[in-house]
C-alpha positions as CSV (number, residue, x, y, z in Angstrom):
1,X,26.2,8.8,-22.8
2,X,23.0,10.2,-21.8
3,X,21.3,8.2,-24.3
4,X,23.0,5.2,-22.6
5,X,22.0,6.1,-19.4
6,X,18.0,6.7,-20.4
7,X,17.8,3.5,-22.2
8,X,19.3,1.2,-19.1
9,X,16.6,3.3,-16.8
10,X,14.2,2.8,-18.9
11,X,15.5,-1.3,-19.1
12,X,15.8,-1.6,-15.6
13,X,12.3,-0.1,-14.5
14,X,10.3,-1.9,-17.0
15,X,12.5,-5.3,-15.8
16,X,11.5,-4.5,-12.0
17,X,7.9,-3.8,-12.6
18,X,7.3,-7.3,-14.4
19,X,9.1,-9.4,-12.1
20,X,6.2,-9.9,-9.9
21,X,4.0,-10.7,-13.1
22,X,7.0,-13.0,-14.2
23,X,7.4,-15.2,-10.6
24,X,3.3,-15.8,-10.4
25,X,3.3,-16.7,-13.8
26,X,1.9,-20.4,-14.3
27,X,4.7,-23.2,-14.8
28,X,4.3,-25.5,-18.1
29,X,1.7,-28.0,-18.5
30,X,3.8,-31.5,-18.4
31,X,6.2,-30.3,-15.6
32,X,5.9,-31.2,-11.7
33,X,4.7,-28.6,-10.8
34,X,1.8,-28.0,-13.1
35,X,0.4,-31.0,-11.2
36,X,0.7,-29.5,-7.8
37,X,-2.3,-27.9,-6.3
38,X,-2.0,-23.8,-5.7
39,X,-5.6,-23.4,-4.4
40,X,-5.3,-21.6,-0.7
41,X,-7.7,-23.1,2.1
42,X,-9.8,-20.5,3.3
43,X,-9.6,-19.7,7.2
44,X,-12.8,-20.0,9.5
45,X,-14.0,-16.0,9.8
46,X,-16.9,-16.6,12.1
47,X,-17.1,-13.7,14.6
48,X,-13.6,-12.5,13.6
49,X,-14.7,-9.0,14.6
50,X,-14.5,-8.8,18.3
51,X,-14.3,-4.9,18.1
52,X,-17.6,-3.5,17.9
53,X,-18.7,0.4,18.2
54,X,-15.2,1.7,16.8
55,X,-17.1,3.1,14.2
56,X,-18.1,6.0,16.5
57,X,-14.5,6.5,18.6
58,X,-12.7,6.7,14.8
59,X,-15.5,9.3,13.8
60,X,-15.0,11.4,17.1
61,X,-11.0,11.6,16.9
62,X,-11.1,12.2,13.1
63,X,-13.6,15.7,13.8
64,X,-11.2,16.4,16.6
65,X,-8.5,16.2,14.7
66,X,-9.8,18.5,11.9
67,X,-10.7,21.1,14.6
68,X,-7.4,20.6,15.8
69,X,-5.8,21.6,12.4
70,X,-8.2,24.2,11.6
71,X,-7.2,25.9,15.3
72,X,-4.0,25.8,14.5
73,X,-4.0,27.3,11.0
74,X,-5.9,29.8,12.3
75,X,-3.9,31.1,14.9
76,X,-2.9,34.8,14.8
77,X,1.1,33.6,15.2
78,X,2.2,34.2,11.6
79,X,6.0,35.5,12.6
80,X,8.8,33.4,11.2
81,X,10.5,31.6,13.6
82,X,14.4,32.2,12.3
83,X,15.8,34.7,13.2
């Protein structure tokens, strides 16, 4: 039974991780679909960055936050908290 059980894991995780390989597969040369066009049109990304300078803000709250943590493993409360 155990042995059972192992094997239809083992059968069902291998089937789930190449489904995805499986569905983007190509189709068969001679069918419809071969002859359909799968090439994506790329999208205009001229100036797509309108944020500039975040660079700095994500820096600041990043050390803030380590100073943060590094205050509060520090602090001299070390009591549990159940009673």
């Amino acid at each position: 039974m155990v042995l059972f059980k192992s094997a239809m894991t083992a059968l069902a995780s291998i089937a789930l991780a190449a489904a995805p390989a499986v569905a983007q597969a190509a189709p068969a040369k001679g069918t419809v679909m071969a002859k359909v066009s799968t090439v994506r049109a790329g999208a205009d990304a001229k100036d797509a960055n309108h944020i500039k300078g975040t660079g700095a803000v994500v820096a600041v709250l990043a050390v803030l936050a380590i100073i943060a943590g590094v205050i509060a493993a520090a602090s001299g409360d070390s009591k549990p908290k159940s009673p």
